[in-house]
Backbone atoms as SQL, in Angstrom:
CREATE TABLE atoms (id INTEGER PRIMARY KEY, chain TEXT, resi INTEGER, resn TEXT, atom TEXT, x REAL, y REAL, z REAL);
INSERT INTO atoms VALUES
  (1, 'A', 1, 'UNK', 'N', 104.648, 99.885, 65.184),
  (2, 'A', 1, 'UNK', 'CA', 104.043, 100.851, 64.294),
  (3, 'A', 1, 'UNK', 'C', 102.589, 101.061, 64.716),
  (4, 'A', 2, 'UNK', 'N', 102.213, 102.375, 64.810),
  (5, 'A', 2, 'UNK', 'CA', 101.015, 103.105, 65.253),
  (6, 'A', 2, 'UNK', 'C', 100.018, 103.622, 63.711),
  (7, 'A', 3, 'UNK', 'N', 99.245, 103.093, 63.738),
  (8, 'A', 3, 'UNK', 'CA', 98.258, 103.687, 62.479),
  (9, 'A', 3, 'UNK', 'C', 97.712, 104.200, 62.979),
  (10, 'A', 4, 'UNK', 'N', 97.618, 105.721, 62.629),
  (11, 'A', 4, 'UNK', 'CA', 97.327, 107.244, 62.943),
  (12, 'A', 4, 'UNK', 'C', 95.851, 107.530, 61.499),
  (13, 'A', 5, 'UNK', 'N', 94.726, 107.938, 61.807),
  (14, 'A', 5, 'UNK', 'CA', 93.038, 107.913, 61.663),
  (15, 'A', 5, 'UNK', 'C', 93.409, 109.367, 61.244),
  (16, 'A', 6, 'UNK', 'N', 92.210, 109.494, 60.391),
  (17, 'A', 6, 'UNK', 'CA', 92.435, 110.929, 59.967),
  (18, 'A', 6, 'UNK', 'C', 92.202, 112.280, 60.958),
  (19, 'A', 7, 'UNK', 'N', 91.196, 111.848, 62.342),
  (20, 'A', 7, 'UNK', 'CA', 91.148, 112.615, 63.177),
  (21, 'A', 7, 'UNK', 'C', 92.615, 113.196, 63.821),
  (22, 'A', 8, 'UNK', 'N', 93.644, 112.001, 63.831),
  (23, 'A', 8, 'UNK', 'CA', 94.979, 112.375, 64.411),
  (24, 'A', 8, 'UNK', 'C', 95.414, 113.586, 63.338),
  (25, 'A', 9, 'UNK', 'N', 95.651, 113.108, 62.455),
  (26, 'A', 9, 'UNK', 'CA', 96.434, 114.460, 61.370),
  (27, 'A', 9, 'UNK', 'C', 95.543, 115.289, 61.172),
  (28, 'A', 10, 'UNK', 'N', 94.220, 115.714, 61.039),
  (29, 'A', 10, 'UNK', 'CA', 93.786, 116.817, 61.346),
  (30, 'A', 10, 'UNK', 'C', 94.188, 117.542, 62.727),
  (31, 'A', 11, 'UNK', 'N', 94.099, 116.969, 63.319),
  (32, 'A', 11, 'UNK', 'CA', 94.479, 117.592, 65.021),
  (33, 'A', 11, 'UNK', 'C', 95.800, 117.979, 65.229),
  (34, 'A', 12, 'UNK', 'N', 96.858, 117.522, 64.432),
  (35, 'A', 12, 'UNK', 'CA', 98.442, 117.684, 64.181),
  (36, 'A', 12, 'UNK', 'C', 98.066, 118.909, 63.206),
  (37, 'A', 13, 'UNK', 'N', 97.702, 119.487, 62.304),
  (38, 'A', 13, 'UNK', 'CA', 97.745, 119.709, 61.285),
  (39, 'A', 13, 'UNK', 'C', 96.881, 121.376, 61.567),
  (40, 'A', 14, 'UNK', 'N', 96.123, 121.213, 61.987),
  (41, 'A', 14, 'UNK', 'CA', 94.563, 122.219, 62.246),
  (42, 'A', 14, 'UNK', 'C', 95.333, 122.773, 64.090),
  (43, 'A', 15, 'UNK', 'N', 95.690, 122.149, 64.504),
  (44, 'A', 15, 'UNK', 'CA', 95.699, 122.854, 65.875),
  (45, 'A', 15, 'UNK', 'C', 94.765, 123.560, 66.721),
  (46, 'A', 16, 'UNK', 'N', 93.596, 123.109, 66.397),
  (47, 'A', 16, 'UNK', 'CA', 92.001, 123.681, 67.166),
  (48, 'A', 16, 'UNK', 'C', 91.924, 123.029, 68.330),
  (49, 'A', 17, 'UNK', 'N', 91.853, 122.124, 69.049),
  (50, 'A', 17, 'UNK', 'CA', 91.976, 121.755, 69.611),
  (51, 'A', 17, 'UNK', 'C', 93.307, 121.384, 70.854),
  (52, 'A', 18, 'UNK', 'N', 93.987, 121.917, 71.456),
  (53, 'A', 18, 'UNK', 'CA', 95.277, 122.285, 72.348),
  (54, 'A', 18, 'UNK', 'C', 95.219, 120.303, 72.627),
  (55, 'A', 19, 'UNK', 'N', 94.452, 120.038, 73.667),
  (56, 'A', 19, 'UNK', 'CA', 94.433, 118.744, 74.288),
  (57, 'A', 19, 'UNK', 'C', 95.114, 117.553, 73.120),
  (58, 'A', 20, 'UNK', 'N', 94.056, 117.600, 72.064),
  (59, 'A', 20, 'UNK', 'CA', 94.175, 116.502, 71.031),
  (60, 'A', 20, 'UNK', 'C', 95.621, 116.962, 69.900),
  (61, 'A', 21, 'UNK', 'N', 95.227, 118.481, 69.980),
  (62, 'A', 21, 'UNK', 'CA', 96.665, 118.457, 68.801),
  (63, 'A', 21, 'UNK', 'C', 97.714, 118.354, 69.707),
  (64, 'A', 22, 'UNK', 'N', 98.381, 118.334, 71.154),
  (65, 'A', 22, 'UNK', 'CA', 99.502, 118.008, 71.737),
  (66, 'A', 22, 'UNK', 'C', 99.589, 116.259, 72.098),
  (67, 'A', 23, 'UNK', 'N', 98.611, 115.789, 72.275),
  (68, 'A', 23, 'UNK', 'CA', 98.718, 114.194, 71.516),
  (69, 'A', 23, 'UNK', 'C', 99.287, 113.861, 70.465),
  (70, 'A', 24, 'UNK', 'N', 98.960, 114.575, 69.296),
  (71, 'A', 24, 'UNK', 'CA', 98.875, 113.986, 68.032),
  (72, 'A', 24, 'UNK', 'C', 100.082, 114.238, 68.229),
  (73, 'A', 25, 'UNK', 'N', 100.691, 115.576, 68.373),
  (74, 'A', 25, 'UNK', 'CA', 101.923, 116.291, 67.904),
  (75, 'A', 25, 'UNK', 'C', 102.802, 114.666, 68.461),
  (76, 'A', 26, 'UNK', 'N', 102.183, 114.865, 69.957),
  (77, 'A', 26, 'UNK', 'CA', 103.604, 113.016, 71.207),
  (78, 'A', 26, 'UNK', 'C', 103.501, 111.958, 69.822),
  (79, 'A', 27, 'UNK', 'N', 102.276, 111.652, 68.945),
  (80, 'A', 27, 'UNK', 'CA', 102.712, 110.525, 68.339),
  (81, 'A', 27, 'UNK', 'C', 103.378, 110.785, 67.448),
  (82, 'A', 28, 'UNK', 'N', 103.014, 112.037, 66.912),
  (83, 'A', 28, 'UNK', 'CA', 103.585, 111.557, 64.948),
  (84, 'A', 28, 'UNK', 'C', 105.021, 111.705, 65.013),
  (85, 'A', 29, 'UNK', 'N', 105.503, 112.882, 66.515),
  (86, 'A', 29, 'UNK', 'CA', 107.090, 112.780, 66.429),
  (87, 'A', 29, 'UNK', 'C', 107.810, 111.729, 67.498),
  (88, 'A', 30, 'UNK', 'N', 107.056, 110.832, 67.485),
  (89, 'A', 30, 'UNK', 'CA', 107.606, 109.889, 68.146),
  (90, 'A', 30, 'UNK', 'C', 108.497, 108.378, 67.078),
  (91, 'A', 31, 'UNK', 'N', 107.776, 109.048, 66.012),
  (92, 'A', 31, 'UNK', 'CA', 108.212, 108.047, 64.807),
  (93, 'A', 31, 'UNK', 'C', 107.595, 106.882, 65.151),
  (94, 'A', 32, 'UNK', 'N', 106.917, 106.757, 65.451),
  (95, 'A', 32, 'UNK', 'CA', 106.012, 104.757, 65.078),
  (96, 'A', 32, 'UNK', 'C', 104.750, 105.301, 64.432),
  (97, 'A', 33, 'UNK', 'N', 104.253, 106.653, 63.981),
  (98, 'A', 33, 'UNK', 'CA', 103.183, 106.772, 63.550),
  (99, 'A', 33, 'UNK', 'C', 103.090, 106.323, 61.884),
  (100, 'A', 34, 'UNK', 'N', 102.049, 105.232, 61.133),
  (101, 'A', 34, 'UNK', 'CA', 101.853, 104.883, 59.792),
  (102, 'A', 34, 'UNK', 'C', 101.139, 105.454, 59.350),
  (103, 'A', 35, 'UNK', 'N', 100.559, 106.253, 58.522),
  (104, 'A', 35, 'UNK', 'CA', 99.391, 106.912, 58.032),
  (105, 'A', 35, 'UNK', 'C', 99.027, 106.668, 56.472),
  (106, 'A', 36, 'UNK', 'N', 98.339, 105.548, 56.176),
  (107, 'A', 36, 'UNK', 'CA', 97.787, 104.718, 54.987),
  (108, 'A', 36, 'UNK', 'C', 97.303, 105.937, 54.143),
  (109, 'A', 37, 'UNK', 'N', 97.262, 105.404, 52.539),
  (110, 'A', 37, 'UNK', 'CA', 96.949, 106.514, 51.601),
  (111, 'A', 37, 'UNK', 'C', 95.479, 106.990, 51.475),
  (112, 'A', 38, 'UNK', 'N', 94.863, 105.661, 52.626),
  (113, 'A', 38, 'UNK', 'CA', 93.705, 106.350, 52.757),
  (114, 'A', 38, 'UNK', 'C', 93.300, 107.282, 53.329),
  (115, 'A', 39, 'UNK', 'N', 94.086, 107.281, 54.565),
  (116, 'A', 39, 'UNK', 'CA', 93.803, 108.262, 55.277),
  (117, 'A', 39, 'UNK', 'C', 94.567, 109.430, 54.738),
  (118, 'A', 40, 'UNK', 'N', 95.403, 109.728, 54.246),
  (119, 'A', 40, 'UNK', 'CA', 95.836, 110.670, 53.229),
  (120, 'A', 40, 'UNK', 'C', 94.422, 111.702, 52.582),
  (121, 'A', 41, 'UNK', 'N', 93.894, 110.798, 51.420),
  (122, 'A', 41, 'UNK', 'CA', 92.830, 110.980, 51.259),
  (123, 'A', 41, 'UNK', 'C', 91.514, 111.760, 51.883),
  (124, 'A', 42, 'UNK', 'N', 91.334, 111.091, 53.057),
  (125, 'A', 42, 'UNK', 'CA', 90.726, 111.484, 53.687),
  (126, 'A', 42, 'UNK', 'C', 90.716, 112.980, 54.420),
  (127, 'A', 43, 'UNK', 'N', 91.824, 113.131, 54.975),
  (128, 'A', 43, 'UNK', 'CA', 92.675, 114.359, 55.222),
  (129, 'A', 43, 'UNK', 'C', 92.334, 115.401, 54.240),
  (130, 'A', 44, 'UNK', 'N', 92.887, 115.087, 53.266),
  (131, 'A', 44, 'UNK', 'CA', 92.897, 115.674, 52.483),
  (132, 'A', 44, 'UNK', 'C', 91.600, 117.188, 51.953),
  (133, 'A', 45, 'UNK', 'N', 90.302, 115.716, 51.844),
  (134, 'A', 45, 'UNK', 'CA', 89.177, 115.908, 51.741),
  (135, 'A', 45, 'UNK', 'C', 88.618, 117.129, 53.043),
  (136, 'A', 46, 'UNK', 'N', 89.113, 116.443, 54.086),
  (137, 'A', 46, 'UNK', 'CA', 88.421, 117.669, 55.065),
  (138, 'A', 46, 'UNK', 'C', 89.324, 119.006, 55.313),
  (139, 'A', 47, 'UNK', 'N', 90.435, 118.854, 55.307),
  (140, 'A', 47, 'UNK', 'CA', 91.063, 119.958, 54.918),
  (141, 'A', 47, 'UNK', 'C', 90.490, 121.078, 54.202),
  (142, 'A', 48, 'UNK', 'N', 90.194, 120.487, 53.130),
  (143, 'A', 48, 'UNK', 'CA', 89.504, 121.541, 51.554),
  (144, 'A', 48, 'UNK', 'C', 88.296, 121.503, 51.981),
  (145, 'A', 49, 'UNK', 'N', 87.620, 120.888, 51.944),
  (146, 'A', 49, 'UNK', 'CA', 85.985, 121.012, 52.104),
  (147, 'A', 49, 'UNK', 'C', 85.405, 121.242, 53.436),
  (148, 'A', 50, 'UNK', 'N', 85.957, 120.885, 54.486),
  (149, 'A', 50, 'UNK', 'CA', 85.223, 121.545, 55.810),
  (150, 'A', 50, 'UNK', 'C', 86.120, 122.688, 56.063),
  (151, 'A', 51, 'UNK', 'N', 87.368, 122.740, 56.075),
  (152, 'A', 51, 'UNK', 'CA', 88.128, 123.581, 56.897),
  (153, 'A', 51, 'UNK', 'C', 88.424, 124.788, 55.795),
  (154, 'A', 52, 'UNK', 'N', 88.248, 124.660, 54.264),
  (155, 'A', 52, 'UNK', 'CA', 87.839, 125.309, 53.552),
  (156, 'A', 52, 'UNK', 'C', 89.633, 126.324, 53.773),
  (157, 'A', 53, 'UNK', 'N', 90.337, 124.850, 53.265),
  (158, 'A', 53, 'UNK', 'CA', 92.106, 125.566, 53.309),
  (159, 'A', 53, 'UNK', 'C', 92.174, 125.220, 51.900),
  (160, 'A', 54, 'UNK', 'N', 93.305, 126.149, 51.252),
  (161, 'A', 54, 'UNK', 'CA', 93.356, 126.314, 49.940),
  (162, 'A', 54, 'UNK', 'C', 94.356, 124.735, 49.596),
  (163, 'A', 55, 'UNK', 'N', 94.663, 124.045, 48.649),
  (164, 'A', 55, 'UNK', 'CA', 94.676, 122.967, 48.086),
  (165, 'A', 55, 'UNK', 'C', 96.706, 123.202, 47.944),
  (166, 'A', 56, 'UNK', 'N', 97.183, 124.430, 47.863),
  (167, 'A', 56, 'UNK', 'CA', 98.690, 124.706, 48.159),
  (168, 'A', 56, 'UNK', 'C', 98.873, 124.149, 49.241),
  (169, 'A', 57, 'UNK', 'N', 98.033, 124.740, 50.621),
  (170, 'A', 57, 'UNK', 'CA', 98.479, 125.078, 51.733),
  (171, 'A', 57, 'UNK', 'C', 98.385, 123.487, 52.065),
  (172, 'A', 58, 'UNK', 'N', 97.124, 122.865, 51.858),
  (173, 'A', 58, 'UNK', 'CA', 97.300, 121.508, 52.434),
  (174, 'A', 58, 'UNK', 'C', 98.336, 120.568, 51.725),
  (175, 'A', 59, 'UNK', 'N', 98.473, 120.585, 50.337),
  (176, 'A', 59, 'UNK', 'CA', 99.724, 120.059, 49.626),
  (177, 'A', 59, 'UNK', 'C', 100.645, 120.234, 50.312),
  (178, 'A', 60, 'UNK', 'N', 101.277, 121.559, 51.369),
  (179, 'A', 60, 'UNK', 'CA', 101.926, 121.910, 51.522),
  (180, 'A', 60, 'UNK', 'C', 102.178, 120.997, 52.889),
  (181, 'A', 61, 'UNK', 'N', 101.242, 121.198, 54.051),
  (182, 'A', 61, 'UNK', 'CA', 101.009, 120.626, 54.910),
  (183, 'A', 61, 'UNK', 'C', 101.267, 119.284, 55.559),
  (184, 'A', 62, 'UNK', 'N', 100.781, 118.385, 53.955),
  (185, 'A', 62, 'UNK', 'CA', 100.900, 116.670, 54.113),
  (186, 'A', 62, 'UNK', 'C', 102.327, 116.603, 53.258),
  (187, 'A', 63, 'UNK', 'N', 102.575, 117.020, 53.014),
  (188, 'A', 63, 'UNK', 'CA', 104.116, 117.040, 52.378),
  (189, 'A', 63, 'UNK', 'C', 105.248, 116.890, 53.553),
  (190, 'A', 64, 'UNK', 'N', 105.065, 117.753, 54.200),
  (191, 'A', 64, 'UNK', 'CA', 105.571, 118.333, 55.210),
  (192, 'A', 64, 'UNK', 'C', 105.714, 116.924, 56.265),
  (193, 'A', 65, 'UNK', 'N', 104.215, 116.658, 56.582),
  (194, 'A', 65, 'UNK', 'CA', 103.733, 115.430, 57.307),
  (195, 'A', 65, 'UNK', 'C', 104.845, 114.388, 57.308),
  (196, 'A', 66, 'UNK', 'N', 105.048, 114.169, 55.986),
  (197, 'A', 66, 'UNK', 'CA', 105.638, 113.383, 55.481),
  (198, 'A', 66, 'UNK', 'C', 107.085, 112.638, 55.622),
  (199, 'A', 67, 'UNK', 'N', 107.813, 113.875, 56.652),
  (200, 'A', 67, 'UNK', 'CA', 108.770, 113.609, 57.104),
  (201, 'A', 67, 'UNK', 'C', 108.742, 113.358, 58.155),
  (202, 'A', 68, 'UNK', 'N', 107.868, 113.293, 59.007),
  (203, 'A', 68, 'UNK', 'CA', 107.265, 112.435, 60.313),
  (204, 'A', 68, 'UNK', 'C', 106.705, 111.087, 60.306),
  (205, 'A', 69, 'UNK', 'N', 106.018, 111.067, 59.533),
  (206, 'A', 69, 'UNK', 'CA', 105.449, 109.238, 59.708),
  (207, 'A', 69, 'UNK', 'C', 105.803, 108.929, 58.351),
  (208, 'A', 70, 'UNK', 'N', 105.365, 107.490, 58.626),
  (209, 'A', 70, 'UNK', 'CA', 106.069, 106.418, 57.618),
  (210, 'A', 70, 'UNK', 'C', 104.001, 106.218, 56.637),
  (211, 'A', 71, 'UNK', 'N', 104.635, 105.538, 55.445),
  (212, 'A', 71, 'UNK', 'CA', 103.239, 105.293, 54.617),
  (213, 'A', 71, 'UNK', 'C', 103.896, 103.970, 53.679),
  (214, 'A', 72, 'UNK', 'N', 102.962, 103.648, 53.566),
  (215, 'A', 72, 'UNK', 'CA', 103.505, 102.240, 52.695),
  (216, 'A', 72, 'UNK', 'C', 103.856, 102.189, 51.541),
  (217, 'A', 73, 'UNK', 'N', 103.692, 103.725, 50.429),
  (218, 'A', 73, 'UNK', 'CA', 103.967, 104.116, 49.646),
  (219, 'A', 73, 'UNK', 'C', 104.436, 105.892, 49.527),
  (220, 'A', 74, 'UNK', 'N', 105.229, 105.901, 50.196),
  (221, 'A', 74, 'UNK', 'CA', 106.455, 106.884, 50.404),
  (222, 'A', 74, 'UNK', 'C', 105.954, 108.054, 49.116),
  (223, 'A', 75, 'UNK', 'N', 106.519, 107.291, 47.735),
  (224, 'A', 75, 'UNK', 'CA', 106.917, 107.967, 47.156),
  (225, 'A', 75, 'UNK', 'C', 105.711, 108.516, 45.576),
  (226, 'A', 76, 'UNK', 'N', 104.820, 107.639, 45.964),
  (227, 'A', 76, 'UNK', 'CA', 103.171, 107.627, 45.332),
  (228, 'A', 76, 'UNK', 'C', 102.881, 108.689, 45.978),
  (229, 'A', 77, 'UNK', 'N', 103.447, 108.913, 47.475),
  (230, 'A', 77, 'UNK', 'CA', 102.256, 109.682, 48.278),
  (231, 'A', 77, 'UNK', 'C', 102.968, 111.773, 47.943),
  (232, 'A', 78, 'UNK', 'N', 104.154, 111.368, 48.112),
  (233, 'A', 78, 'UNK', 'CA', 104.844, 112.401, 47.663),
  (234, 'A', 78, 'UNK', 'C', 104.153, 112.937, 46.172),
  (235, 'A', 79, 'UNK', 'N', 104.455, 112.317, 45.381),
  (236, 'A', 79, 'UNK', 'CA', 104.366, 112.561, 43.622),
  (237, 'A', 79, 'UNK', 'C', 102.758, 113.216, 44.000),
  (238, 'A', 80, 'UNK', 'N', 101.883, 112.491, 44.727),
  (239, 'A', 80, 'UNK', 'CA', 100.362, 112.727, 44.747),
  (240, 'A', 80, 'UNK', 'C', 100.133, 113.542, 45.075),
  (241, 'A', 81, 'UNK', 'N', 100.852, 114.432, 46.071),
  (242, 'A', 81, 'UNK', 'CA', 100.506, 115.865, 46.618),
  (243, 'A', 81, 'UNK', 'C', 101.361, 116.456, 45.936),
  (244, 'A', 82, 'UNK', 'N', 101.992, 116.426, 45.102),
  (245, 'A', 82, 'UNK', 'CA', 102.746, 117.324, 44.217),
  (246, 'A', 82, 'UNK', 'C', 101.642, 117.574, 42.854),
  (247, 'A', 83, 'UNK', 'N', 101.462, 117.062, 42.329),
  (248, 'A', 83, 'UNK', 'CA', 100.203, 116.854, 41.618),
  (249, 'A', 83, 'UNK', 'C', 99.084, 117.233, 41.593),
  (250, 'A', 84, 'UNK', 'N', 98.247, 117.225, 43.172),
  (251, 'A', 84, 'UNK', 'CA', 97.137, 118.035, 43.522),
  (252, 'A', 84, 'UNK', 'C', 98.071, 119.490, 44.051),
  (253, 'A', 85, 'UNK', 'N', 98.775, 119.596, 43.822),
  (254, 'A', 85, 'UNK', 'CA', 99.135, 121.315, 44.107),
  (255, 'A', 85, 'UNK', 'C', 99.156, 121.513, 42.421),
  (256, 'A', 86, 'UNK', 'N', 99.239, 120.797, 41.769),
  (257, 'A', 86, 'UNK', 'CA', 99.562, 121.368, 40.137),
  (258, 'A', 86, 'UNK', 'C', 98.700, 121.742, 39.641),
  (259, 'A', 87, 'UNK', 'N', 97.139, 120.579, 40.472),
  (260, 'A', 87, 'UNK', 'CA', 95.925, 120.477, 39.193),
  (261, 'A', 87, 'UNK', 'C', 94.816, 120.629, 40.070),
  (262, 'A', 88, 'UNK', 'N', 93.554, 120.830, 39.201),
  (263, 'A', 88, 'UNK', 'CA', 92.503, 120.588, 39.641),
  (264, 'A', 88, 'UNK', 'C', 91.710, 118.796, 40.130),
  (265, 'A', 89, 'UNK', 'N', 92.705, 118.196, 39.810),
  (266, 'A', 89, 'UNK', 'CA', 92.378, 117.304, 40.212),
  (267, 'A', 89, 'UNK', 'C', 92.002, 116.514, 41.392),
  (268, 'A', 90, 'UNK', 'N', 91.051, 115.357, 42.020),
  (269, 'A', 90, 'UNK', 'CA', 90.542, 115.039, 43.109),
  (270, 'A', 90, 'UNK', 'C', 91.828, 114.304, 43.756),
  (271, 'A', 91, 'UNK', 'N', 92.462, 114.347, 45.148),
  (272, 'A', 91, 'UNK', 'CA', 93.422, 113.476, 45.710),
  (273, 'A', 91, 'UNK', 'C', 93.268, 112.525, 45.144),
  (274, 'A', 92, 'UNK', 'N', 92.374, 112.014, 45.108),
  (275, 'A', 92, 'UNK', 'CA', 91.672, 110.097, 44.916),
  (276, 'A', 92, 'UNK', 'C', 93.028, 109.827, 43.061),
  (277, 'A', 93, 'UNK', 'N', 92.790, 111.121, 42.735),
  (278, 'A', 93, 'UNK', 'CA', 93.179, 110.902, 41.264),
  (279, 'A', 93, 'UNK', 'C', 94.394, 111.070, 40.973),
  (280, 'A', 94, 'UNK', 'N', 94.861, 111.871, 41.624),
  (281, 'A', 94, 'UNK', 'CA', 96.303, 112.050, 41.890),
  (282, 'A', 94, 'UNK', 'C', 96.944, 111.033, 42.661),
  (283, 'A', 95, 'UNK', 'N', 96.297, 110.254, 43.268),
  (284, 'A', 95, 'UNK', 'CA', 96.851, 109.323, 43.867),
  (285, 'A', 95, 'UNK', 'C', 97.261, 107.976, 42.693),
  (286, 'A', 96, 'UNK', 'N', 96.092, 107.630, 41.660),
  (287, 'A', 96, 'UNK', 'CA', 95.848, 106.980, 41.017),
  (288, 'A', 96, 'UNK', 'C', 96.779, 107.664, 39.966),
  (289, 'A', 97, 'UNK', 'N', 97.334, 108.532, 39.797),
  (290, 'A', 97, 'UNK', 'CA', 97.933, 109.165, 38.492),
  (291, 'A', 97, 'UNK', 'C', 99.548, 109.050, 38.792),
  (292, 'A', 98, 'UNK', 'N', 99.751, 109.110, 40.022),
  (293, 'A', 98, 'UNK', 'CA', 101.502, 108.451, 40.766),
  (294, 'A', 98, 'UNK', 'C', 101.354, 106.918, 40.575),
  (295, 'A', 99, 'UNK', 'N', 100.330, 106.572, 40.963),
  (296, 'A', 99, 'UNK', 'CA', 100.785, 104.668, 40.883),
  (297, 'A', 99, 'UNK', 'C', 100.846, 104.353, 39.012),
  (298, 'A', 100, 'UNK', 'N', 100.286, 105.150, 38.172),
  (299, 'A', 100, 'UNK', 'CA', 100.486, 105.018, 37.214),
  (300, 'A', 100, 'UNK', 'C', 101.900, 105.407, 36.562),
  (301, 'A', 101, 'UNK', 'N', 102.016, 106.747, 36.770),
  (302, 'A', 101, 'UNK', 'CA', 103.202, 107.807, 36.827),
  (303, 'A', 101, 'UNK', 'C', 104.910, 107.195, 37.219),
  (304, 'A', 102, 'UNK', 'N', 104.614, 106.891, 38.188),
  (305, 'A', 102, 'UNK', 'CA', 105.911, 106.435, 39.559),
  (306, 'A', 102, 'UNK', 'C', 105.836, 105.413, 39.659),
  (307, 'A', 103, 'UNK', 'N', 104.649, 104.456, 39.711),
  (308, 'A', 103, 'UNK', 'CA', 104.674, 103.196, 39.924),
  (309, 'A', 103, 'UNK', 'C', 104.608, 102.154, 38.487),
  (310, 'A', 104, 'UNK', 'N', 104.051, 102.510, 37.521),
  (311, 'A', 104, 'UNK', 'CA', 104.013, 102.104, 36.475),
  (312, 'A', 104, 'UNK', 'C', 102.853, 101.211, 36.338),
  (313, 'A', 105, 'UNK', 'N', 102.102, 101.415, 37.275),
  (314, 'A', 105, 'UNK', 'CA', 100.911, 100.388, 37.373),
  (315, 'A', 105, 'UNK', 'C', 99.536, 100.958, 36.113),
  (316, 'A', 106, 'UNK', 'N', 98.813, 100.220, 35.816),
  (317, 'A', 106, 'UNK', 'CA', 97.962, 100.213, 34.813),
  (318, 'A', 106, 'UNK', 'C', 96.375, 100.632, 35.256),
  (319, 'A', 107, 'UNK', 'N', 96.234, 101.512, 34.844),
  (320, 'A', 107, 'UNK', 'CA', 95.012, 102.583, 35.929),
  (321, 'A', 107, 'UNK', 'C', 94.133, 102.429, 34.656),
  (322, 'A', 108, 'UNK', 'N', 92.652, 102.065, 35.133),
  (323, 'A', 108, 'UNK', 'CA', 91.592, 101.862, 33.938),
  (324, 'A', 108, 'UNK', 'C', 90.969, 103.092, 34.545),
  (325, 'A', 109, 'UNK', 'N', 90.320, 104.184, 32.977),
  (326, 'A', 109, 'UNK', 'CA', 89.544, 105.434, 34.069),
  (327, 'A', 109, 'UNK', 'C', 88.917, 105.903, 32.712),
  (328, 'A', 110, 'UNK', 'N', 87.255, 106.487, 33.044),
  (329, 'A', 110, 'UNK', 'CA', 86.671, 106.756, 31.626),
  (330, 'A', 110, 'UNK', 'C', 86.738, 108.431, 32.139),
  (331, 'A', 111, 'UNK', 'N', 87.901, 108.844, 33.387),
  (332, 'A', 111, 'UNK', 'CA', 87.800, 110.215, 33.621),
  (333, 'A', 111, 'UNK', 'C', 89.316, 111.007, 32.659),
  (334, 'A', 112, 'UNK', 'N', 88.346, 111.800, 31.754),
  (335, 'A', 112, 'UNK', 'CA', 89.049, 112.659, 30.651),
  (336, 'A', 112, 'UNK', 'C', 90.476, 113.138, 31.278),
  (337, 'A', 113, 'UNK', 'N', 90.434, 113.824, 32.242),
  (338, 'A', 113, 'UNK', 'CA', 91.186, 115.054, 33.072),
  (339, 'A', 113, 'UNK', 'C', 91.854, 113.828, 33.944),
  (340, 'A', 114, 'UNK', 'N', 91.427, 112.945, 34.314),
  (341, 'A', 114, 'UNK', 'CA', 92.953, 111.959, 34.776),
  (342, 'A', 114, 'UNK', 'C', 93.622, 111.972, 33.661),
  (343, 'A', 115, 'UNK', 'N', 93.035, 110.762, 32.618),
  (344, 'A', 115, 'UNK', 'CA', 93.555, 110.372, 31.563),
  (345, 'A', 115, 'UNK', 'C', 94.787, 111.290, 31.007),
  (346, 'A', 116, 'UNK', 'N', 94.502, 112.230, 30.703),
  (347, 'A', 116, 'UNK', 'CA', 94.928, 113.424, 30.117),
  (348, 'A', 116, 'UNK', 'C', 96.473, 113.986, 30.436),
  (349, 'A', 117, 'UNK', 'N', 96.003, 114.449, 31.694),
  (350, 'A', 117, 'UNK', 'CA', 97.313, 114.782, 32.763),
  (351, 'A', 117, 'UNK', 'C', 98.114, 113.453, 33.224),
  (352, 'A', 118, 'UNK', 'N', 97.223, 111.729, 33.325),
  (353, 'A', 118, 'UNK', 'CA', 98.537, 110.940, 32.953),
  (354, 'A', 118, 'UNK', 'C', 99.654, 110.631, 31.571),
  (355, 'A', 119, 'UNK', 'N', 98.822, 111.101, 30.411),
  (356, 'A', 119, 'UNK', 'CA', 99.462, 111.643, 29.197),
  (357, 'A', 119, 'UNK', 'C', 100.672, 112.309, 29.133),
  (358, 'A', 120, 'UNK', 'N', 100.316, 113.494, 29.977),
  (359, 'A', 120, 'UNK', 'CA', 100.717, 114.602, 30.037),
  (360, 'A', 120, 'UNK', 'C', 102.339, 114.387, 30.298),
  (361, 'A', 121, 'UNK', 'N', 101.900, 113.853, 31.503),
  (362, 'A', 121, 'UNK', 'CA', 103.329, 113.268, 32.912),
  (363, 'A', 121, 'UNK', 'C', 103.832, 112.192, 32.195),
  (364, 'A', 122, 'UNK', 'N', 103.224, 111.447, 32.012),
  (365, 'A', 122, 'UNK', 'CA', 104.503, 110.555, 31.345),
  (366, 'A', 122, 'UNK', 'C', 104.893, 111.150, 29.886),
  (367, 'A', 123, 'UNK', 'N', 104.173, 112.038, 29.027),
  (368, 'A', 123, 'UNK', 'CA', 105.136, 112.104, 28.002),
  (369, 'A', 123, 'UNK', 'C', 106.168, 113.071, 28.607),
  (370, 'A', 124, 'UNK', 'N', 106.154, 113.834, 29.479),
  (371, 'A', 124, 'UNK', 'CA', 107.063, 114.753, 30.011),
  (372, 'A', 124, 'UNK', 'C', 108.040, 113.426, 30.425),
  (373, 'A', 125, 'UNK', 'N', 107.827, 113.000, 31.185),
  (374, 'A', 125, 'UNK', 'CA', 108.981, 111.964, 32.144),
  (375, 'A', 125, 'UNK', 'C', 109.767, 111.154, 30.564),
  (376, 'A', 126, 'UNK', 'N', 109.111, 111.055, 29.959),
  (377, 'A', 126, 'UNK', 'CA', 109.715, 110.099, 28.655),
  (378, 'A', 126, 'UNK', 'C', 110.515, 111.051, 27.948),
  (379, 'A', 127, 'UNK', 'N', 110.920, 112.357, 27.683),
  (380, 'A', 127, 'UNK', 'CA', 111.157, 113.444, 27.072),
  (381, 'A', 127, 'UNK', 'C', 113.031, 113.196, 27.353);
């Protein structure tokens, strides 16, 4: 297993670069590529804010990703970009709102608009 840096999935992802995005492209479909939720994150972040791509398109993008490399939380990472395509919310929070959501884990947060939309989702999922 290959842990793939956020420079790799931008370069898979953005295609500006010919040299580096036909690298990236040899690893990620080579299947040994791991790509941690940090670097998720991270991605994420430059996507929207430098590359100034709309928050669908990259949802759309790392979704996609997703069926190429492996992550240590599969299905957190899924729920999380489903989520930031729903809301205004920061990746970081959506990430934190699946491990709550999907994972059932216990998320401390004095942020309203997490809080809220984890409300939200689980009273829906409980319905």
């Amino acid at each position: 297993m290959v842990y793939a840096d956020a420079n790799i999935i931008v370069r898979y992802i953005i295609n500006d670069d010919e040299s580096m995005a036909a690298k990236a492209d040899e690893a990620i479909n080579s299947g040994v590529v791991c790509v941690l939720p940090e670097v998720f994150a991270e991605v994420t972040y430059v996507l929207t804010k430098v590359y100034q791509i709309d928050r669908i398109s990259v949802a759309d993008s790392m979704l996609e990703l997703l069926d190429y490399v492996s992550t240590s939380v599969p299905i957190i990472m899924e729920n999380a970009l489903e989520y930031y395509r729903e809301t205004k919310l920061d990746f970081v929070d959506c990430i934190l709102a699946a491990y709550r959501i999907i994972g059932s884990k216990e998320i401390l947060s004095f942020d309203k608009k997490l809080n809220n939309f984890i409300s939200r989702k689980s009273d829906e999922n409980n319905s």
